[in-house]
C-alpha positions in Angstrom: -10.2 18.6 12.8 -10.2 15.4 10.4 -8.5 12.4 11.6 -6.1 10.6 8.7 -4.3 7.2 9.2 -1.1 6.5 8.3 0.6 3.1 7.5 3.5 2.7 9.2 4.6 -0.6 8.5 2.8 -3.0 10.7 1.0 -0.1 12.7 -0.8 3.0 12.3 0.0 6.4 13.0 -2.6 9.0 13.4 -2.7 12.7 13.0 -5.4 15.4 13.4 -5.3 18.3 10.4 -7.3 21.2 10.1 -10.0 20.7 8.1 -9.5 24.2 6.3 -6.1 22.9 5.5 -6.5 19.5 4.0 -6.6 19.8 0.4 -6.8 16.5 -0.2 -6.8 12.2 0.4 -5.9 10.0 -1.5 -6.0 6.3 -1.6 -6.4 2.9 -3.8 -9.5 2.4 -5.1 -10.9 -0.9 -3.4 -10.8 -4.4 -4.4 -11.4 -7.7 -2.9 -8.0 -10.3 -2.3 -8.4 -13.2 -4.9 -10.1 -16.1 -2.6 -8.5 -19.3 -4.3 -4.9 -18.1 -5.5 -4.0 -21.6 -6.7 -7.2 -21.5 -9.3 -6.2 -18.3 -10.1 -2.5 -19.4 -10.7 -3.7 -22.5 -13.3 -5.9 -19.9 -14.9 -4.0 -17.1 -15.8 -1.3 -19.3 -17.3 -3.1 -21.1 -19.2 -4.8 -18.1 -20.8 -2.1 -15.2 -21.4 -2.2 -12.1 -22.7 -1.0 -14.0 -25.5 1.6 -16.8 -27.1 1.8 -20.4 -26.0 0.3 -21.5 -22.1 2.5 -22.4 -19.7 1.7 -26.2 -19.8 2.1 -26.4 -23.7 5.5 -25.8 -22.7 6.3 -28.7 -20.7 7.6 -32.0 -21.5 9.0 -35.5 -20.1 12.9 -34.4 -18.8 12.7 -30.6 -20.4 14.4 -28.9 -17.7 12.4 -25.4 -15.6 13.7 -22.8 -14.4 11.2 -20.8 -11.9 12.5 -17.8 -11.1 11.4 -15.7 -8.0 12.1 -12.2 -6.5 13.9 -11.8 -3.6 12.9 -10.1 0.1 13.0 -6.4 -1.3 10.1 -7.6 -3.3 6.3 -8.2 -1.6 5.3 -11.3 -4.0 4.1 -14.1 -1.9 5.8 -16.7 -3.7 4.8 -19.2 -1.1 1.0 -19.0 -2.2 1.9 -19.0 -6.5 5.0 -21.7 -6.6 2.7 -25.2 -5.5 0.4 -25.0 -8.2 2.9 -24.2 -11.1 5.2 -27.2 -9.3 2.9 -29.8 -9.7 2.1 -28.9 -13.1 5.8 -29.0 -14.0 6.3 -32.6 -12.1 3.3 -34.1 -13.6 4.6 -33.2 -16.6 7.8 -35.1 -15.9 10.2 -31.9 -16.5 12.7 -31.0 -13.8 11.9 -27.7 -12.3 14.7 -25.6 -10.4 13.9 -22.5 -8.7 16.3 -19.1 -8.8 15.9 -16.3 -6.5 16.5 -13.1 -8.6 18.3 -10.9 -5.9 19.9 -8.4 -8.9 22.9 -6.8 -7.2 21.6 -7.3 -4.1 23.1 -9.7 -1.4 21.8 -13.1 -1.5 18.9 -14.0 1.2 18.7 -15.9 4.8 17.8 -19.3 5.2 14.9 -17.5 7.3 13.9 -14.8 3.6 13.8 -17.8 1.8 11.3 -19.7 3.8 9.6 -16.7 3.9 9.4 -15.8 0.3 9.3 -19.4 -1.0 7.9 -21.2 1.7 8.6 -24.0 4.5 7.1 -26.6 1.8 8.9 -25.8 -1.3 12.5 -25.4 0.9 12.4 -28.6 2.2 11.0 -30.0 -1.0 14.1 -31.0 -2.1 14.1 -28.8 -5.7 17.6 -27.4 -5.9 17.5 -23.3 -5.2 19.8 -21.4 -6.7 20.3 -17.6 -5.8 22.0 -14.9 -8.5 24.7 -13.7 -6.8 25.8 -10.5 -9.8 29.5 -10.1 -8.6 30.5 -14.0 -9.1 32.2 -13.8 -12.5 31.9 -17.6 -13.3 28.2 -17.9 -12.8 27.3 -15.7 -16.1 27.1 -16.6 -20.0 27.3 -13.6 -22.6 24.4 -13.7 -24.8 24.7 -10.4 -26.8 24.1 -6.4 -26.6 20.7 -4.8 -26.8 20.2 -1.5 -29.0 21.4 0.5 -26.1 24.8 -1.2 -25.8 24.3 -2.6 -22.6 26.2 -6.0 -22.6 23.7 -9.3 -21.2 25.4 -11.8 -19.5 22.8 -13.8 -17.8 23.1 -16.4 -15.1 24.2 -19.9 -16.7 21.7 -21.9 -14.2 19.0 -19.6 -15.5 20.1 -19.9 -19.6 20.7 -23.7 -19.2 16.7 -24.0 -18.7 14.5 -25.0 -21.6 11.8 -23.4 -20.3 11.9 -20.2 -17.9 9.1 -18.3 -16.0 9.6 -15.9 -14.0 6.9 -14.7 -11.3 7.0 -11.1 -10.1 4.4 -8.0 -8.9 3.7 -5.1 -10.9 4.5 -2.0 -8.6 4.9 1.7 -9.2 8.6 2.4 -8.3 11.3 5.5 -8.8 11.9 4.1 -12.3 8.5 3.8 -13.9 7.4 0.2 -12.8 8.9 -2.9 -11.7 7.3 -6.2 -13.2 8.1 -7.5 -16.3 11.5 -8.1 -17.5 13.3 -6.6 -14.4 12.9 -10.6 -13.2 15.6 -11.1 -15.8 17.4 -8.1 -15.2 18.8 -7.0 -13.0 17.4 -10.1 -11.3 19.6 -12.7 -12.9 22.0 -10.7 -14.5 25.6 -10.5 -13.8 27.2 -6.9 -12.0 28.4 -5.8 -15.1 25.4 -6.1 -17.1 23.5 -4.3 -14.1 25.7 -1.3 -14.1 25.4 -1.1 -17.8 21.8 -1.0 -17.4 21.6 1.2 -14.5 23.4 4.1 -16.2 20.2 5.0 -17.8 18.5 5.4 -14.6 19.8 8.5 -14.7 18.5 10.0 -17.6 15.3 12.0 -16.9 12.6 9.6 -18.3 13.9 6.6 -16.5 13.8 8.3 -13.1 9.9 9.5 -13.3 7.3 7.5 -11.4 4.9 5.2 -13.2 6.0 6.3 -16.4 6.8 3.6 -19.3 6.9 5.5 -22.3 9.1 6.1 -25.1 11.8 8.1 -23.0 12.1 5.6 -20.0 15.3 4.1 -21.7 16.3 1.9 -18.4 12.7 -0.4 -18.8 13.1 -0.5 -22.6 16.9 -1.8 -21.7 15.4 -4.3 -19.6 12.9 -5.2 -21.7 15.5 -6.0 -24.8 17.1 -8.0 -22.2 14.4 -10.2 -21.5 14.1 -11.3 -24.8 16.9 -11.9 -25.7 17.5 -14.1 -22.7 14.5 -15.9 -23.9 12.3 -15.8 -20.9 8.7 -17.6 -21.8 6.3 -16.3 -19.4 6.1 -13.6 -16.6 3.3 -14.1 -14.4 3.2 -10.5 -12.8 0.8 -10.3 -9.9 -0.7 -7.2 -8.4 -1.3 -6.7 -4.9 -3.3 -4.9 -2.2 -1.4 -2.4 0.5 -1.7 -5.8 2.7 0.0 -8.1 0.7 -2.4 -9.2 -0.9 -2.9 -10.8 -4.3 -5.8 -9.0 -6.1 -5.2 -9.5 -9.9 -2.2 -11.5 -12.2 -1.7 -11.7 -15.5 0.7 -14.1 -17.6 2.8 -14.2 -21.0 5.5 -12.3 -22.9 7.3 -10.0 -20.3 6.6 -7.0 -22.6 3.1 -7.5 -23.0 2.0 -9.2 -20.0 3.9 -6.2 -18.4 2.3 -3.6 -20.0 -1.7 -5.3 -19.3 -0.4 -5.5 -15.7 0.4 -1.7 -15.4 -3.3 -0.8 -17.0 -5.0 -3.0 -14.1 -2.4 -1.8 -11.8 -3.3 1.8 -12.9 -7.1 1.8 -12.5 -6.4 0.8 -8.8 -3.4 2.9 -8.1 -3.7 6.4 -9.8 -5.2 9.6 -8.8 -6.0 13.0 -10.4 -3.6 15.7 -9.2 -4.9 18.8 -7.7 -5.4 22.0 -9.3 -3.0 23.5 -6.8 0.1 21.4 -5.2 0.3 21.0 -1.3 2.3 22.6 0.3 2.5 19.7 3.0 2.6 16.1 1.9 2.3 13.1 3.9 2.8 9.4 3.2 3.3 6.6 5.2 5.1 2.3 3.9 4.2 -0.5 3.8 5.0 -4.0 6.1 7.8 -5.4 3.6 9.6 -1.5 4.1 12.8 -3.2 5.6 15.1 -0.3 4.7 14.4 2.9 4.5 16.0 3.1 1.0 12.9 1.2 -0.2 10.4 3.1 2.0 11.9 6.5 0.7 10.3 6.5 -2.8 7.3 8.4 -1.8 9.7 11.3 -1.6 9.8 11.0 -5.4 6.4 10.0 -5.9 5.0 12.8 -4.0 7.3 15.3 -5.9 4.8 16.3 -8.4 2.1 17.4 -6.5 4.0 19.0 -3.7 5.3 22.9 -4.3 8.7 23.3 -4.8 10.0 25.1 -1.8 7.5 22.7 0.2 7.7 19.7 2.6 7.3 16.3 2.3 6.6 14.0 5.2 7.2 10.1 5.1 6.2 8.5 8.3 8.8 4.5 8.2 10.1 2.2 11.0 12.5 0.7 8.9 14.2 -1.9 11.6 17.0 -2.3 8.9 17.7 1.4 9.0 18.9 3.3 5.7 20.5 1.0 4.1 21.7 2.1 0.4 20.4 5.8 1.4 23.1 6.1 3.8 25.3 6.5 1.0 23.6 10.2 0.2 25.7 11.4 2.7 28.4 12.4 0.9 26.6 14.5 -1.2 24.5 16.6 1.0 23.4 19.5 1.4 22.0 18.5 -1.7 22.4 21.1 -4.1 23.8 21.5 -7.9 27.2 21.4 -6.5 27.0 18.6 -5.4 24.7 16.8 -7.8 27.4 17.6 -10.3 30.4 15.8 -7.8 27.6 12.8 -7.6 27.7 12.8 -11.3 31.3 12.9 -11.6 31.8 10.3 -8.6 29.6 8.0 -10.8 31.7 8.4 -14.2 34.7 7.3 -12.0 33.3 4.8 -10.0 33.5 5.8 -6.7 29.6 5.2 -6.7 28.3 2.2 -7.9 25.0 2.9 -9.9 22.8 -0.7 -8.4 22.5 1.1 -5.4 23.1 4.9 -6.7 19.6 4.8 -8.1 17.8 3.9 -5.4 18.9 7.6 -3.6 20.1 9.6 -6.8 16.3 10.5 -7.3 15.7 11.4 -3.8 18.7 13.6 -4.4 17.0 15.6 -6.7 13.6 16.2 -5.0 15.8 17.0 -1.7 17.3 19.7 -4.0 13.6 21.4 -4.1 12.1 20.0 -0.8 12.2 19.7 2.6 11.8 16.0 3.7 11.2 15.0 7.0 11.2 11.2 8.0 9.4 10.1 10.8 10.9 7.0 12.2 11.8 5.3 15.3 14.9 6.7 17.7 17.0 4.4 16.5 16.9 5.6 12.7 16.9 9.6 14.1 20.5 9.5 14.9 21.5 7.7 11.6 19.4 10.0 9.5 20.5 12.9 10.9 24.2 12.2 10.4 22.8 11.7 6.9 21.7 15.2 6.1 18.1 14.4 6.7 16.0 15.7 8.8 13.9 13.4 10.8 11.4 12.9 14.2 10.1 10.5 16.1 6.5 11.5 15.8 3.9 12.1 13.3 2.8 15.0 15.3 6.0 16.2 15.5 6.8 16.3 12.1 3.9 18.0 11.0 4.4 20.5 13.3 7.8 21.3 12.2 6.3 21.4 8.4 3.5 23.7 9.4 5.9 26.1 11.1 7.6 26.9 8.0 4.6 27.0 5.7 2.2 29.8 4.2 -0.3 30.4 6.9 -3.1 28.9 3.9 -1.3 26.1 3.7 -2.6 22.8 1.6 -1.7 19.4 3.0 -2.4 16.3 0.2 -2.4 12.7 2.5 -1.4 9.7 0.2 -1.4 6.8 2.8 0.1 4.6 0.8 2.5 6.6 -1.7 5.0 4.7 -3.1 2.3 3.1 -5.2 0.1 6.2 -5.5 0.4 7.3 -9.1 -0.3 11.2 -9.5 -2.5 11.9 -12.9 -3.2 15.2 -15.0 -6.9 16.1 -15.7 -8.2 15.0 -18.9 -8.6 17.7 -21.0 
């Protein structure tokens, strides 16, 4: 027997697999936290990938606009915003912070201390949160190449300068990072819908790829400059939290050096045969289970068709967005097509659509089985999922309906476990 750990969220969940039937592990290469973040901060913005530093930029009265993720994002705002704030006041410029939320509800006084800290909060700097559905708050700057109409927030274009500060993360739609601080993060609802219409097209739903064909993050992209966002300082982080690299500049470019370093840490080599059995477990920050869910995409490639994939979540906020799948389960092509058609008349908006529409697609091939606590079971069940309340369990269940050689693949940590071909 071989003993694997599971993350699942704060704890741990073990399981003991047959060693004839584990194919494989796989996990992020290690790395050591950065030890002096603030240094670290100073440094990377004064030498970016490329164009002007960040301190160039300021000026006596120029007004800043620092804008943040919000609490479905890990980035420890807390430990980057004090340096970059002290730069902007001893520069004389007027900074202003904006939390990003996208189509997402606006945070807690409690998510805000959280993400920004105690310090900042009561520091008196006005915060302003995007709120996508309030009409009045957005300006109309143009249309980028794929039509998709940006309307920005007017707090956010008002700024002379703007930085935004973000992690690099594999997610269901290549990465996040980059310009998604701009949008959907201060974009208004119509410009997110726009935008999220490509998620649907096949190379804007495939994990950890940004190439030509991912037409959502070369959308976003277009948007970002044409907002006229100066700097993105995208940090990468450890499965703890933790900040381990960052890099700063253009959102394109400083994007795409993230990924690389993001990459070497991140990525595996796929085996020569998928499992037949998958396992994954999430992360602390997995509030909902629609974010914890995306190693059911991220797993799909090395996992047979026909196969099972386990995902091991607490979830205290239960399904969140995913409940929303409901309607169109069992999932099958009928009812991928009534999704579709639900979408075109929209009786599904597509900000929260994307987050389940590719899990949709896997469940159309897989099994999934979510392992969560008894509170979730009921919920997911009524869903269309199936789901346990133990590891053991779950695995049991998948073994029971698997070749008697099965192949089980572990990826501990998933959703940011990016799944390579072989060099030829």
């Amino acid at each position: 027997m071989v003993e694997v750990d599971i993350p699942y969220g704060k704890d741990t969940l073990r399981l003991n697999i047959e060693e004839e039937h584990l194919q494989k592990i796989v996990n992020p290469k290690p790395t050591e936290p950065i030890r002096d973040v603030e240094e670290a901060v100073l440094r990377t913005l004064q030498k970016p990938v490329s164009g002007p530093s960040f301190k160039s930029l300021l000026a006596p009265g120029k007004k800043v606009a620092l804008v943040v993720d919000n609490f479905a994002r890990p980035t420890p705002a807390y430990q980057i915003l004090p340096p970059i704030l002290r730069m902007v006041r001893k520069s004389g410029a007027e900074p202003k912070i904006i939390v990003a939320n996208g189509g997402l509800r606006p945070m807690t006084d409690e998510e805000l201390e959280a993400k920004l800290g105690r310090e900042v909060v009561e520091s008196g700097i006005p915060i302003y949160q995007n709120i996508a559905k309030n009409r009045e708050d957005y300006v109309f700057l143009g249309v980028t190449s794929y039509g998709t109409p940006i309307e920005v927030n007017k707090t956010f274009n008002n700024s002379d300068v703007k930085i935004g500060i973000h992690t690099t993360q594999m997610t269901l739609w290549g990465y996040g990072g980059g310009g998604s601080i701009v949008l959907p993060g201060v974009c208004s609802y119509q410009t997110i819908e726009w935008n999220h219409r490509l998620a649907i097209s096949k190379g804007s739903i495939t994990p950890g790829y940004v190439g030509p064909r991912n037409h959502l993050r070369r959308d976003i992209e277009e948007a970002a400059e044409i907002s006229k966002i100066n700097i993105v300082l995208n940090t990468i982080l450890d499965v703890k939290g933790k900040i381990i690299d960052m890099v700063s500049g253009p959102s394109a470019r400083s994007h795409k050096a993230s990924i690389e370093r993001f990459d070497r840490i991140y990525s595996y080599t796929m085996p020569n045969v998928k499992a037949d059995i998958s396992i994954s477990g999430s992360f602390p920050w997995d509030k909902y289970i629609a974010h914890a869910c995306w190693p059911i995409s991220t797993l799909d490639p090395v996992t047979k068709d026909g196969g099972t994939i386990i995902l091991a979540t607490p979830s205290p906020g239960g399904p969140a967005h995913l409940s929303y799948i409901k309607s169109y389960m069992p999932a099958t092509k009928d009812s991928w097509l009534r999704l579709l058609s639900d979408i075109f008349y929209m009786k599904q908006e597509l900000w929260h659509a994307m987050l389940w529409y590719p899990i949709h697609l896997v469940l159309q091939k897989k099994r999934v089985i979510i392992v969560s606590g008894r509170e979730n079971i009921d919920s997911l069940n009524e869903i269309g999922i199936e789901a346990a309340t133990s590891l053991q369990e779950a695995y049991t269940m998948a073994a029971d309906k698997a070749p008697r050689d099965y192949k089980v693949l572990v990826a501990p940590y998933g959703k940011w476990m990016k799944p390579r071909a072989k060099a030829r």
